[in-house]
C-alpha positions as CSV (number, residue, x, y, z in Angstrom):
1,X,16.9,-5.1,0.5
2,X,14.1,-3.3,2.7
3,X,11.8,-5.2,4.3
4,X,8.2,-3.9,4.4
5,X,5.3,-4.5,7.0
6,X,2.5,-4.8,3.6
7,X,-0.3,-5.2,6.5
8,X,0.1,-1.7,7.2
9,X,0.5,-1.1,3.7
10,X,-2.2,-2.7,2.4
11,X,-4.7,-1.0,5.5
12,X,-3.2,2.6,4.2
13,X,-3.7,1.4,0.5
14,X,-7.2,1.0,1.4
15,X,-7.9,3.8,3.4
16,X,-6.1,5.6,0.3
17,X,-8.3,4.5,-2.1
18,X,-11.6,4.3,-0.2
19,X,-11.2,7.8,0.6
20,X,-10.4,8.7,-3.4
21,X,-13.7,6.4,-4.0
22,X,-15.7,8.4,-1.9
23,X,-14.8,11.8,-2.5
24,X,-15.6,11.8,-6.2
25,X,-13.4,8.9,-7.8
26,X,-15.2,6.3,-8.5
27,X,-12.6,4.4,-10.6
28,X,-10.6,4.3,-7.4
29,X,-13.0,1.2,-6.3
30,X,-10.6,-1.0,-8.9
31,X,-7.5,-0.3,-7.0
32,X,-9.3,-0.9,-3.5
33,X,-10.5,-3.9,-5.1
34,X,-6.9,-4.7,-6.3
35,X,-5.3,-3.9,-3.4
36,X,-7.9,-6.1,-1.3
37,X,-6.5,-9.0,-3.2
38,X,-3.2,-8.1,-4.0
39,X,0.6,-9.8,-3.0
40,X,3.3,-8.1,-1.2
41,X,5.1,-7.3,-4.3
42,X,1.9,-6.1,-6.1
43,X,1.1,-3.9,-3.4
44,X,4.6,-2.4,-3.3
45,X,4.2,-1.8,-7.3
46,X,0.6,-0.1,-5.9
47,X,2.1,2.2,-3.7
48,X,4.8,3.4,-6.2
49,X,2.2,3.9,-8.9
50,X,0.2,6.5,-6.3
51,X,3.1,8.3,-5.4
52,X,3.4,6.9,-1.4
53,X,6.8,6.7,0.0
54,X,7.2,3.0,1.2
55,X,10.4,3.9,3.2
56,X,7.2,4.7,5.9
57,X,6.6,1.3,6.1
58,X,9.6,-0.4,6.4
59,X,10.7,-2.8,9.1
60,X,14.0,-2.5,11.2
61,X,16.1,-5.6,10.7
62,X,17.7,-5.4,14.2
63,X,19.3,-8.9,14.3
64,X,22.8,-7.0,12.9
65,X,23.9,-5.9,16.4
């Protein structure tokens, strides 16, 4: 299992769908909402929906050594 940082997902998320909402989408400014107040999991399930890789925000487990 893949551990992911979902701070840095949730600020791309937003930045994602701000920048949808402002360049002619308005309907994105339901998924910034969403994403605003979403969990790690739901944010995850976000991210696939859109199409964004999550292996980009993925944390090293380095405590195998």
């Amino acid at each position: 299992m893949t551990t992911i940082d979902v701070d840095k997902l949730r600020d791309h998320l937003e930045d994602y769908c701000g920048t949808a909402m402002f360049s002619g989408f308005p309907a994105a400014l339901l998924d910034l909402a969403d994403v605003h107040n979403a969990s790690g999991l739901e944010l995850c399930r976000t991210a696939e929906r859109l199409g964004i890789d999550l292996d980009q925000f993925a944390i090293e487990d380095n405590t195998h050594v």
